[in-house]
RODO-2510 file (C-alpha; in nm, 4 decimals, decimal comma):
residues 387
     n   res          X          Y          Z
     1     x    -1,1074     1,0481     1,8930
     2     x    -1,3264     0,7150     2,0079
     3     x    -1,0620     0,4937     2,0138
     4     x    -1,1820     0,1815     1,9624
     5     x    -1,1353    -0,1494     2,2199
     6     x    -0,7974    -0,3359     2,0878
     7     x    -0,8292    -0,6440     1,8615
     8     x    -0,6274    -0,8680     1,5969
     9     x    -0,5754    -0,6083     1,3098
    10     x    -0,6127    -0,7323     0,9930
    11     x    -0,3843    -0,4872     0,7830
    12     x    -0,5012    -0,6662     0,4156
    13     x    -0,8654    -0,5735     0,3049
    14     x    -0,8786    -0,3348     0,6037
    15     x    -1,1096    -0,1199     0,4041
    16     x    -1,4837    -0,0796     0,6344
    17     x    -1,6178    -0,0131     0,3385
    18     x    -1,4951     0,0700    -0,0443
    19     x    -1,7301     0,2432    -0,2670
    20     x    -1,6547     0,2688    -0,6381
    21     x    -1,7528     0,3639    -0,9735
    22     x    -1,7673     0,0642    -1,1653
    23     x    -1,9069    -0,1995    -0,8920
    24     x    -2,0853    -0,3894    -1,2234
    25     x    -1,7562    -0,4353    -1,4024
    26     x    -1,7154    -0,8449    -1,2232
    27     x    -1,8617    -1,0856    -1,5066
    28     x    -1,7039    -0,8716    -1,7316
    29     x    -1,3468    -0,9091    -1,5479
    30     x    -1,3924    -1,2730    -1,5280
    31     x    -1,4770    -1,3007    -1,9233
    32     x    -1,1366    -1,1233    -1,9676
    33     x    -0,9472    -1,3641    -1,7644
    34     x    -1,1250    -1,6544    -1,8978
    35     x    -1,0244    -1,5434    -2,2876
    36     x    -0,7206    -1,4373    -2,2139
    37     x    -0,6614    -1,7917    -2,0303
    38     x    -0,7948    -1,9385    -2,3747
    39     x    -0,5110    -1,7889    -2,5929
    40     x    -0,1775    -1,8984    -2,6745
    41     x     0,1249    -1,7776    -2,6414
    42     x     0,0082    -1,4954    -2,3717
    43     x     0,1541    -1,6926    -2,0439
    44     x     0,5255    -1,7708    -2,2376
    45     x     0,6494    -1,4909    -2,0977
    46     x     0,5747    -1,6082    -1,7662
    47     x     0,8811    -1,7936    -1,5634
    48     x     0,7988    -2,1996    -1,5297
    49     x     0,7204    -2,1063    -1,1649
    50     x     0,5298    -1,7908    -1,2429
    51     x     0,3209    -2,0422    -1,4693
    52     x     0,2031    -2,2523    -1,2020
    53     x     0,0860    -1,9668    -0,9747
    54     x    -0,1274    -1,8799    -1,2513
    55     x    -0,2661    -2,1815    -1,3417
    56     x    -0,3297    -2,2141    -0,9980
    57     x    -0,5118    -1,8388    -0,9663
    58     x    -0,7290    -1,9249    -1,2668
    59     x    -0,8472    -2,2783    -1,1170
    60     x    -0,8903    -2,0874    -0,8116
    61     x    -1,1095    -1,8420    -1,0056
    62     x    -1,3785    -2,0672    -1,2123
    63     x    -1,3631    -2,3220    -0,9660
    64     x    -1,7656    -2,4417    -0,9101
    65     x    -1,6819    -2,6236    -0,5918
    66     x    -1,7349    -2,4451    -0,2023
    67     x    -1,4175    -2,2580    -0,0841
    68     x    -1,2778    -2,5357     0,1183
    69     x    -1,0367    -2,4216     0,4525
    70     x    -0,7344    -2,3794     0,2308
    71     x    -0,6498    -2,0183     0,0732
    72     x    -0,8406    -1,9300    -0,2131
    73     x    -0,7713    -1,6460    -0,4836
    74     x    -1,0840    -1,4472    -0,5765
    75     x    -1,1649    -1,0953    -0,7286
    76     x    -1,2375    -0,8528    -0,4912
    77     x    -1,3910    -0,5108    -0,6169
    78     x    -1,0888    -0,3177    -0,6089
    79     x    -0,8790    -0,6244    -0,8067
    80     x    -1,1923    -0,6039    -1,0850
    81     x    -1,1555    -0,2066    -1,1214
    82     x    -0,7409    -0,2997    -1,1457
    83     x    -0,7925    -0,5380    -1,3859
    84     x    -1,0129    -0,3159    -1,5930
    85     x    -0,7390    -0,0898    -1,6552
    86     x    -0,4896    -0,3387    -1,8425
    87     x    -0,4692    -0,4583    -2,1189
    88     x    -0,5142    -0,8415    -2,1894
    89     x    -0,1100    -0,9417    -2,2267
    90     x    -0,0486    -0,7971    -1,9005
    91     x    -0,3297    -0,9938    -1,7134
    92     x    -0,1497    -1,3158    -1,6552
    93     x     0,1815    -1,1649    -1,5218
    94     x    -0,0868    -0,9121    -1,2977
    95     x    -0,2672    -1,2120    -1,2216
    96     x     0,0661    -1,3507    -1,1024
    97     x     0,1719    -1,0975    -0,8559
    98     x    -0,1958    -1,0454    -0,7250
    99     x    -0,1876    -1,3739    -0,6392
   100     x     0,1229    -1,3264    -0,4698
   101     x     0,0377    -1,0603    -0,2802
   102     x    -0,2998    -1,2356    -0,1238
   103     x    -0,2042    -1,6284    -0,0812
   104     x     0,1533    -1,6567    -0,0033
   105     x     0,0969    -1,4388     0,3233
   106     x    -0,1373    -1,6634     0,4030
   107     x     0,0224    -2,0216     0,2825
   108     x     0,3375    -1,8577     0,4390
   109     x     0,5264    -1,8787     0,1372
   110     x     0,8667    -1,6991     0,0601
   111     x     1,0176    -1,6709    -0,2750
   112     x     1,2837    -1,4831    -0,4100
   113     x     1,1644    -1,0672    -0,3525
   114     x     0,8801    -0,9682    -0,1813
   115     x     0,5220    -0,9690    -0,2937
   116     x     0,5269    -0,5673    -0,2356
   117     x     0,7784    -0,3035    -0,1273
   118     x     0,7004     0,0271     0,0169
   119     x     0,9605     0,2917    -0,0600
   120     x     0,9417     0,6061     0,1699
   121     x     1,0275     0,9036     0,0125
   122     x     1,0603     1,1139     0,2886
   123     x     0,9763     1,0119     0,6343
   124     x     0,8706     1,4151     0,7678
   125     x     0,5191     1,5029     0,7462
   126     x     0,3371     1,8400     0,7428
   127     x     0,0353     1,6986     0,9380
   128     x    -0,0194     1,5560     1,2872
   129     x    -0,2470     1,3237     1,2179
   130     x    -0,4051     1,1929     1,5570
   131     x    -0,4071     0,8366     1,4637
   132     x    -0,0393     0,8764     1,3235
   133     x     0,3088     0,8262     1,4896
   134     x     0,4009     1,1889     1,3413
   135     x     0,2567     1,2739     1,6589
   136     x     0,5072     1,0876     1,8365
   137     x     0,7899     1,3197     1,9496
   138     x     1,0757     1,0905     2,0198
   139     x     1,0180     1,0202     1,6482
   140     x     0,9907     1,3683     1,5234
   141     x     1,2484     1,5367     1,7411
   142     x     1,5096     1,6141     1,4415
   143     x     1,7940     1,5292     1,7310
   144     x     1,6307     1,1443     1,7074
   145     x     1,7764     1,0966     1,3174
   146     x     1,4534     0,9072     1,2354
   147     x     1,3625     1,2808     0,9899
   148     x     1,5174     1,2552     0,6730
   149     x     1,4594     1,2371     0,2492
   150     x     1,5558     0,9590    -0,0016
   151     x     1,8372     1,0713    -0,2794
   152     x     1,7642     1,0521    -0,5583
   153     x     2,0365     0,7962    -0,5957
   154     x     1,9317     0,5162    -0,3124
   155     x     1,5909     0,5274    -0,4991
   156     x     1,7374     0,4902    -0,8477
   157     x     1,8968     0,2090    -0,7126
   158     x     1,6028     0,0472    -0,5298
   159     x     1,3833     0,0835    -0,8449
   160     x     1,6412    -0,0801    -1,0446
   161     x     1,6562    -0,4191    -0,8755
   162     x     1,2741    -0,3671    -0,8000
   163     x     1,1824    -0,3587    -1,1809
   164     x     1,0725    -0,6789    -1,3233
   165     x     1,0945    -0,8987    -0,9522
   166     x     0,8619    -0,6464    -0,7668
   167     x     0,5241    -0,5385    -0,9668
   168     x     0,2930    -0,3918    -0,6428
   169     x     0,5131    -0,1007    -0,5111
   170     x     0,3820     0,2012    -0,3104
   171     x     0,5676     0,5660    -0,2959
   172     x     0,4710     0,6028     0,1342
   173     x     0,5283     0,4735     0,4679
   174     x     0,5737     0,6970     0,8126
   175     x     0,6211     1,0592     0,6024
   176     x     0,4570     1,2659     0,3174
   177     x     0,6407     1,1764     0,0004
   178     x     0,5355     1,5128    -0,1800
   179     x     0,7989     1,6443     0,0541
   180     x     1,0693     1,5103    -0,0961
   181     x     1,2617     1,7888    -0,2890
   182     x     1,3392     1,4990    -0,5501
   183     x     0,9771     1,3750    -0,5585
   184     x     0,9255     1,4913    -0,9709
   185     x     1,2625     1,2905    -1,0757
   186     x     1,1608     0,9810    -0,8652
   187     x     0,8271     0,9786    -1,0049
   188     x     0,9735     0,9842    -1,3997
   189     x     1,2155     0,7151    -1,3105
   190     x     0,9431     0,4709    -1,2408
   191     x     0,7560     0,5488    -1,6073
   192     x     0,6518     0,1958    -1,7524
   193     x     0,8515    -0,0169    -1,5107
   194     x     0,5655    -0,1758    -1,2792
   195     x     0,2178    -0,3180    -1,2994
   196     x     0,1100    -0,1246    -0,9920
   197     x     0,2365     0,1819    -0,8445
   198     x     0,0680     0,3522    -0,5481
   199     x     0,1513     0,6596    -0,4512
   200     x    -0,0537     0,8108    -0,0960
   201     x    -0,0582     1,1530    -0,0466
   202     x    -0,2433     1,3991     0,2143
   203     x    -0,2532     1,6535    -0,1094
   204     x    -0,1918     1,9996     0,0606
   205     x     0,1105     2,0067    -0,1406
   206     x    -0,0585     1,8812    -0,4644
   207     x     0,0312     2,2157    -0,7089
   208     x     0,0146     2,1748    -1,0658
   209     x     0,3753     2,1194    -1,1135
   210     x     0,3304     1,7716    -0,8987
   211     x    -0,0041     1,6875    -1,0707
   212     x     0,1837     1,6899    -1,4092
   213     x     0,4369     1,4797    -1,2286
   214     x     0,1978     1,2181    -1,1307
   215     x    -0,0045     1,1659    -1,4182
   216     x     0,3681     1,1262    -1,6441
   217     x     0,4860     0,9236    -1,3969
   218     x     0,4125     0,5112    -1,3702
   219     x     0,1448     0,5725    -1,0347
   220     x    -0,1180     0,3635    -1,0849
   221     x    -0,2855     0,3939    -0,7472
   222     x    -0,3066     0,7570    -0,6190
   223     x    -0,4549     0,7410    -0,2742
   224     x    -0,5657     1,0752    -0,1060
   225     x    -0,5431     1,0590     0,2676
   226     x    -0,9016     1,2419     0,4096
   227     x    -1,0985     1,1754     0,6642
   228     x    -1,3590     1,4034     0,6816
   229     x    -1,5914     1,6079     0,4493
   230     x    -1,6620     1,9022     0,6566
   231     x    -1,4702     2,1174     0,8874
   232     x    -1,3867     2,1354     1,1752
   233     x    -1,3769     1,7379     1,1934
   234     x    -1,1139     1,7308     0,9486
   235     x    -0,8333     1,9788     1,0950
   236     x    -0,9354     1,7764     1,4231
   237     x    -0,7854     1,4628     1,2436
   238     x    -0,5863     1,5715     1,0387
   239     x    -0,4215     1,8198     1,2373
   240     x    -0,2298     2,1340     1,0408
   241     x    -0,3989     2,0590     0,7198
   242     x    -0,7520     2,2657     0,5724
   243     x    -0,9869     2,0943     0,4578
   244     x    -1,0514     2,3816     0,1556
   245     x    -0,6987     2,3948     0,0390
   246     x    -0,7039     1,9637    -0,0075
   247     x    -1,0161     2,0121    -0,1987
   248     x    -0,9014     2,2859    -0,4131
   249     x    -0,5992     2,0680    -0,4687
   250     x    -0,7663     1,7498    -0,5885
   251     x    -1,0557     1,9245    -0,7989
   252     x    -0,7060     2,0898    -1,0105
   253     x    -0,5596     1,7726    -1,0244
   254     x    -0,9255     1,6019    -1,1286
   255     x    -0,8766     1,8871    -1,4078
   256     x    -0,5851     1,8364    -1,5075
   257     x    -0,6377     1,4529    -1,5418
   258     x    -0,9674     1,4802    -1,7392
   259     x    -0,8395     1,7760    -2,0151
   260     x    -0,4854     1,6648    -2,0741
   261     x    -0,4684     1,2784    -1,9964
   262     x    -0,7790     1,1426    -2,1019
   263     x    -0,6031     0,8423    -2,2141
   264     x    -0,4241     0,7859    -1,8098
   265     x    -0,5467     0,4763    -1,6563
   266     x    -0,4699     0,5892    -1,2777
   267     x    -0,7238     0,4961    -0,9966
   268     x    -0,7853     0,7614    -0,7473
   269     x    -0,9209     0,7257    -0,4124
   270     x    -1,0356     0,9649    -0,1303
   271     x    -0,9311     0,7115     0,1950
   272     x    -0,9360     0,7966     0,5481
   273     x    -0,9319     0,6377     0,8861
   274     x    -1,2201     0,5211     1,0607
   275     x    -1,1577     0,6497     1,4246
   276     x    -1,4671     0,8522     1,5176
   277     x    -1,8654     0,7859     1,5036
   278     x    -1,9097     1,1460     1,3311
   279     x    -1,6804     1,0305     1,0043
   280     x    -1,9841     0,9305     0,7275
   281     x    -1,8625     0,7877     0,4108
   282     x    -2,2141     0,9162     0,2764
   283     x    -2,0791     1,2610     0,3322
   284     x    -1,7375     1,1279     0,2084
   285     x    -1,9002     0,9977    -0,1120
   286     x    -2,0879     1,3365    -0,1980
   287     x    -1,8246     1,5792    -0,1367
   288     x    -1,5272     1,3735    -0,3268
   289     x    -1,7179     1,1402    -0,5533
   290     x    -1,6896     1,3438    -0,8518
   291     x    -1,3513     1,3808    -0,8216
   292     x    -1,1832     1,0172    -0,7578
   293     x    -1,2436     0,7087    -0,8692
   294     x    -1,3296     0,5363    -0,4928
   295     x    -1,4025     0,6603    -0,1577
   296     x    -1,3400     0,4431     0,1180
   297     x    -1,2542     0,4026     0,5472
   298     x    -0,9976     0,1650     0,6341
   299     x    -1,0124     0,0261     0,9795
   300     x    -0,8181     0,2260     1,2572
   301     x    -0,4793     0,0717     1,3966
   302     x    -0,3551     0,1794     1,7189
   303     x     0,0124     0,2553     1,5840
   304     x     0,0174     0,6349     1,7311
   305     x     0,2968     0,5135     1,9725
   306     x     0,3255     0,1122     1,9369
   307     x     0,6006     0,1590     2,1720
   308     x     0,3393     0,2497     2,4731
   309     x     0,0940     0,0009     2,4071
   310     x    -0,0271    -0,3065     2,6667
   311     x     0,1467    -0,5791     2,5948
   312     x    -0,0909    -0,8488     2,4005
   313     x    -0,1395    -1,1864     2,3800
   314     x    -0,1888    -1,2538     2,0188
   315     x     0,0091    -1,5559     1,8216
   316     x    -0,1402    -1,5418     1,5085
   317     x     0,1631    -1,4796     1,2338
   318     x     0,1998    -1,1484     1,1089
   319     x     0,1199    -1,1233     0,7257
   320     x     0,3101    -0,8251     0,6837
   321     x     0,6375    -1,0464     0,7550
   322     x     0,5600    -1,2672     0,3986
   323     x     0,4008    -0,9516     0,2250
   324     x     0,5881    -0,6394     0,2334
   325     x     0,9267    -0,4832     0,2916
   326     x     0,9780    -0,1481     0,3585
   327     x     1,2806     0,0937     0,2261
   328     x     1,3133     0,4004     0,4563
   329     x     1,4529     0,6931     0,3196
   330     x     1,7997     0,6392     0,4250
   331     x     1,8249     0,2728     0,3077
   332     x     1,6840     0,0612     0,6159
   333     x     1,5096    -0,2356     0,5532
   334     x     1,2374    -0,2597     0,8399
   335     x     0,9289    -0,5589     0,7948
   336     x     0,6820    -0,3199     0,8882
   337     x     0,6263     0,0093     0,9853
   338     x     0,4127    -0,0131     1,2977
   339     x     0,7685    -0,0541     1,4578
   340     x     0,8343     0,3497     1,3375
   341     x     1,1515     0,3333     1,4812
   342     x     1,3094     0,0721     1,3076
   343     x     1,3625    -0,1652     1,6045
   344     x     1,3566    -0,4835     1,3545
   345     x     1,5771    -0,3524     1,1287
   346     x     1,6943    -0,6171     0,8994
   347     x     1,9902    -0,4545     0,6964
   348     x     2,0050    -0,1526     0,4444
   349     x     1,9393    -0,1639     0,0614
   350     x     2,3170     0,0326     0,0612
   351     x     2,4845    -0,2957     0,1677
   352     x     2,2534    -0,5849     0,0955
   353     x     2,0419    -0,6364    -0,1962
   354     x     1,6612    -0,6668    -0,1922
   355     x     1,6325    -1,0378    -0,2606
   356     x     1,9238    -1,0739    -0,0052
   357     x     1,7275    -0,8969     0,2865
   358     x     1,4265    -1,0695     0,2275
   359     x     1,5375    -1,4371     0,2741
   360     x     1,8018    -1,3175     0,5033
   361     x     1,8555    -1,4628     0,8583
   362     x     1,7108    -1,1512     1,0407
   363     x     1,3550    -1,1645     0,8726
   364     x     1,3476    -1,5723     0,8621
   365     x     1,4253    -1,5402     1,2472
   366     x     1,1304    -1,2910     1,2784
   367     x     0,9180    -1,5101     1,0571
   368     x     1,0171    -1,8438     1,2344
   369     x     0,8857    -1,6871     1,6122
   370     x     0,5787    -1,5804     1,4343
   371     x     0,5349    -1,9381     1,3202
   372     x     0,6154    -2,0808     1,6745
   373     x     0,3662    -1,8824     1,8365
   374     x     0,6949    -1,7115     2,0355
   375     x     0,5448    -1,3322     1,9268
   376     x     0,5664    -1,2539     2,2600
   377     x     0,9700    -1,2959     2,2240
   378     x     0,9326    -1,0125     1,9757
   379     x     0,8648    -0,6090     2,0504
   380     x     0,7322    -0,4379     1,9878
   381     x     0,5405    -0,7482     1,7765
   382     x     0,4202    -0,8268     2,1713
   383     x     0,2215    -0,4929     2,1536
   384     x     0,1095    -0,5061     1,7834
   385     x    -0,1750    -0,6022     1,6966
   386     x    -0,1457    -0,6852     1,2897
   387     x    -0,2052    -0,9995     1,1633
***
């Protein structure tokens, strides 16, 4: 793997490049937004507070004037292919949340629940990845404790309080969530209960049973982990999965999608890493274009074994620490998941509640360091290098 030289990470937009189907669809977005601005009655659902952030996201929107130094909300490609997939009363409370989700991390705003939770499944993987911390054997080891799945319970329970505070959710962090034996149950509990569920998968366990699963469930997002379109670069990578067996998986489920849910609004994306000079999205784009909706490299992140790393000398804040919250499978709360092994643990969803954790002492502590440049205080933030 050419590893490349370390630099300030930045985790949001990380894509090197995102190719999609519908790259046309932004005046058309924008004409949506600006009728659905125009008629009454569609923001009264909205909270008084919720109203101002989208006032706010639509002046940022069809604002004529230069983007001045302050945050500004804008459509990126991905957000205009989102967009095309609701209909018009959900755009303001989408609109809402995406704003969220971009500006507060970077205004370093907190509000009651986090812009976006990540809810891990299962935190065992059937790949070793060589970019991944699955390689990491003090994680692995089954003697560490760090291997486990979610009940079905603990996520029954996260998704409740989730559900109408939380709207950008994703079903991954450190393991393969197909693993889960409870996977199909979890995935028909979250049916019609958030604006944007993403669920990322490496698909060698993708069998019909799970595709059916999927396309029932509320995933909105389904993100197939590949980094390669030709062998052997891919079992290089992506080490203990084939290459011909993913394929085969994602052409049934591309099947399956297109002759029994021709009405399903999901986004699907072939994404890998970006870690070596002989990974070519061009390649990428002929072999899986057909089958998903977007093909796309994200930047590489040198979390393999943040434990190990130099120590750094970056202050910038981390965005992660006003952005996301991740539930592991047992019920830890941890503000990121570069630190694997849970080091910043804040609390557990079994004794605290979401909204509770998240403007709790432990993760205002974390965010006040960040914000007085004392990162250095924190590990393994010291040897991190998202921003």
């Amino acid at each position: 793997m050419d590893k490349p030289a370390r630099k300030p990470y930045r985790k949001h937009n990380s894509f090197v490049e995102l190719r999609h189907k519908h790259a046309e669809a932004g005046q058309a977005a924008r004409a949506r937004i600006a009728a659905v601005k125009s008629r009454a009655g569609l923001t009264d659902r909205l909270s008084a507070a919720h109203r101002k952030i989208f006032e706010q996201a639509m002046a940022d929107i069809f604002s004529e004037q230069p983007a001045a130094s302050a945050p500004r909300f804008a459509l990126s490609p991905n957000v205009v292919e989102e967009i095309n997939t609701y209909p018009d009363e959900a755009l303001p409370r989408y609109l809402v949340h995406r704003y969220r989700y971009e500006i507060f991390p970077q205004q370093f705003v907190v509000d009651d629940f986090p812009p976006y939770l990540q809810i891990e499944p299962s935190s065992i993987c059937n790949y070793r990845c060589v970019f991944c911390y699955e390689t990491d054997k003090t994680f692995t080891r089954k003697s560490a404790g760090f291997m486990g799945h979610m009940k079905l319970g603990v996520f029954k329970r996260v998704v409740d309080e989730a559900e109408g505070r939380v709207e950008f959710l994703s079903l991954a962090s450190r393991g393969e969530p197909l693993l889960c034996p409870d996977i199909a149950p979890m995935l028909a509990y979250t049916r019609g209960k958030f604006l944007n569920l993403k669920m990322n998968t490496n698909a060698s366990l993708l069998d019909e049973v799970k595709c059916h699963a999927i396309l029932q469930s509320g995933i909105k997002t389904l993100v197939f982990s590949a980094d390669a379109a030709e062998e052997p670069l891919y079992s290089q990578l992506r080490v203990g999965g084939r290459l011909d067996k993913v394929l085969a998986n994602i052409e049934r489920f591309q099947t399956i999608r297109a002759t029994q849910y021709r009405d399903s609004s999901i986004i699907t994306r072939v994404s890998g890493v970006k870690v070596s000079q002989a990974q070519n999205l061009d390649s990428m784009q002929k072999l899986w274009g057909n089958l998903v909706d977007q093909v796309a490299f994200v930047e590489y992140n040198p979390w393999e074994n943040t434990y190990q790393q130099p120590i750094n000398d970056i202050v910038t804040p981390c965005s992660d620490l006003w952005r996301r919250m991740f539930v592991w499978w047992d019920g830890k709360v941890n503000p990121c998941d570069t630190d694997y092994k849970s080091t910043l643990c804040v609390g557990s969803i079994n004794e605290r509640g979401l909204g509770q954790l998240w403007n709790g002492t432990a993760y205002e502590g974390l965010r006040r360091a960040h914000l007085e440049k004392r990162r250095h205080e924190q590990s393994p933030c010291n040897r991190c290098t998202v921003t």
